[in-house]
Every structure is written in C-alpha cells, then in structure tokens.
C-alpha positions in Angstrom: 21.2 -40.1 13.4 20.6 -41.6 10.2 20.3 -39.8 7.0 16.2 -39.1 6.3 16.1 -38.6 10.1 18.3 -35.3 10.0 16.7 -34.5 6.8 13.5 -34.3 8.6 14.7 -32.6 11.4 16.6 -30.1 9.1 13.2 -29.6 7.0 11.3 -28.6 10.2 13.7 -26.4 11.4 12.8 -25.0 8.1 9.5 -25.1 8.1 9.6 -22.9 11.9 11.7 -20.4 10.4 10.1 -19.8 7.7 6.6 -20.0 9.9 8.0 -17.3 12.2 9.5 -15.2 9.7 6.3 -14.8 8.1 4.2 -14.2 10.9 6.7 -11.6 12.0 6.0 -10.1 8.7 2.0 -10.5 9.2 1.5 -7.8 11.3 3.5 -4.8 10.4 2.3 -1.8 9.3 3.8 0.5 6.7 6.4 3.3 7.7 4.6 6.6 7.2 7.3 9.3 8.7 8.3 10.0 5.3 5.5 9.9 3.3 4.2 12.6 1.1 0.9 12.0 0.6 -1.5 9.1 1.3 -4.1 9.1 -1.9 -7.1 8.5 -1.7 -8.5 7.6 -5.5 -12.9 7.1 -4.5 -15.3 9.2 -5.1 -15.7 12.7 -3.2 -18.7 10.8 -1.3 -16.8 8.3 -0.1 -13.9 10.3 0.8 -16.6 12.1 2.8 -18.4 8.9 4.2 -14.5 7.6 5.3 -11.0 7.6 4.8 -7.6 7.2 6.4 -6.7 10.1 8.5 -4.5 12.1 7.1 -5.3 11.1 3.5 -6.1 13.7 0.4 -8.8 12.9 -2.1 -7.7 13.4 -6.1 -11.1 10.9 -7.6 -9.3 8.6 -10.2 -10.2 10.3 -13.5 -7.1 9.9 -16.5 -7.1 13.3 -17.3 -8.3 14.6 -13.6 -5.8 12.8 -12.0 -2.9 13.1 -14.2 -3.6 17.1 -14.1 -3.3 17.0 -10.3 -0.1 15.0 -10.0 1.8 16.7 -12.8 2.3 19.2 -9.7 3.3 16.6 -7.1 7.4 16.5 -6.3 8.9 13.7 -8.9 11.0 13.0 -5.5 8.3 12.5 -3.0 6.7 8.8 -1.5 3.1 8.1 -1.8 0.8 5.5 -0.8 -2.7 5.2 -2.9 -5.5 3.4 -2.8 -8.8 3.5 -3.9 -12.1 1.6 -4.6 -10.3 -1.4 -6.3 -6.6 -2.2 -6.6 -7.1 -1.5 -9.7 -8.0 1.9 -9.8 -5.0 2.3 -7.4 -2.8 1.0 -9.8 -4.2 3.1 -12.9 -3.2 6.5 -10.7 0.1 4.6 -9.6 1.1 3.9 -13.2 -0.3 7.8 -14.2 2.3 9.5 -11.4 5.0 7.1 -12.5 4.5 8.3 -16.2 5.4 11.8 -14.7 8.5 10.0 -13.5 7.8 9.7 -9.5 9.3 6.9 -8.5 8.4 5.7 -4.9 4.6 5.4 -5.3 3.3 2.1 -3.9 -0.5 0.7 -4.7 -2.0 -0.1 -1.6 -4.9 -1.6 -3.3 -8.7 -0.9 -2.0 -9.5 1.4 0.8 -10.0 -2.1 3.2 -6.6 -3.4 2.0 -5.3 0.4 2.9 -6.5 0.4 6.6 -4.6 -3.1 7.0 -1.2 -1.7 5.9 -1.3 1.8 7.5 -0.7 2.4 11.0 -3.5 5.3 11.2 -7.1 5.7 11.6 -9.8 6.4 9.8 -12.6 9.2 9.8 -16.1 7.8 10.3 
C-alpha cells in the first residue's frame, strides 16, 4: 500500500472510533446511587407543575439559596438544575463558595431529564 493510501485508511479507522466512542457516550445517563440531593433551582410553581422525581426545590434567590445550603454536608454530591443553565450555575458557584466540592450544573430542567436516569412528576 502506498503511503496516502494507508493514511487514509488509518484516518478512517479514526474517524469509526472516534464515531463510536461518542455515540457510546450519547446515551448515558448520570450515576445517581450516590447522590445527595438533585436541586431543583425554579419557582415553587414549577416545581409543583413538574420536576425530576426525587428532586428538592430551594428557588434560586442569592441570599435564599445560600441560607439553605450553608446546611448542606460540604462532602456530599449534587446535581442542580433550574430554569436556565445559568441560574443553575449561580446556585452551583453559591454551594461551592461554602466549599462543597462535587456539585455539577446540569443546566435547565429539559437539559436535566436528558442526563438523569429518573422520571418526572407531571
């Protein structure tokens, strides 16, 4: 075999690796056996119109929210999400001011049902 020949066959080897790999990765849903607590950052309405099963509702306030998790264990995982990733990421960066450090943004509640194995109340 000549020399761009097995560099194309070596690049599409590639390419089917990588391809597979990442669909492998598509699909997964998060581990929740050792989770904590699954936040849930939206209003108390929307909490009450839907949200993950199993989930708690602390609504994304600074001060509110802060207040809450100041009594949360500094050693425990969470998972949070809320009406934007943004919002998640506001209470993430709150609880990791209090020095918890295995929180992890899921983003909004959509984005949340996507990576978590569990169901949602309707």
């Amino acid at each position: 075999m000549n020399r761009p020949q097995s560099r194309l066959s070596i690049s599409i080897v590639l390419s089917l690796i990588l391809v597979a790999t990442l669909s492998a990765c598509g699909s997964s849903k998060l581990d929740v056996s050792n989770v904590t607590a699954i936040i849930d950052t939206r209003s108390p309405e929307a909490f009450a119109a839907s949200h993950i099963v199993g989930s708690i509702n602390i609504t994304y306030s600074t001060g509110t929210f802060l207040a809450t998790a100041s009594g949360f264990s500094r050693s425990g995982t969470y998972y949070i999400y809320g009406t934007t990733a943004t919002e998640a990421g506001k209470a993430k960066g709150d609880m990791t001011s209090l020095g918890t450090k295995n929180v992890t943004n899921l983003g909004n509640f959509q984005d949340a049902q996507n990576v978590l194995p569990l169901g949602i109340t309707k």
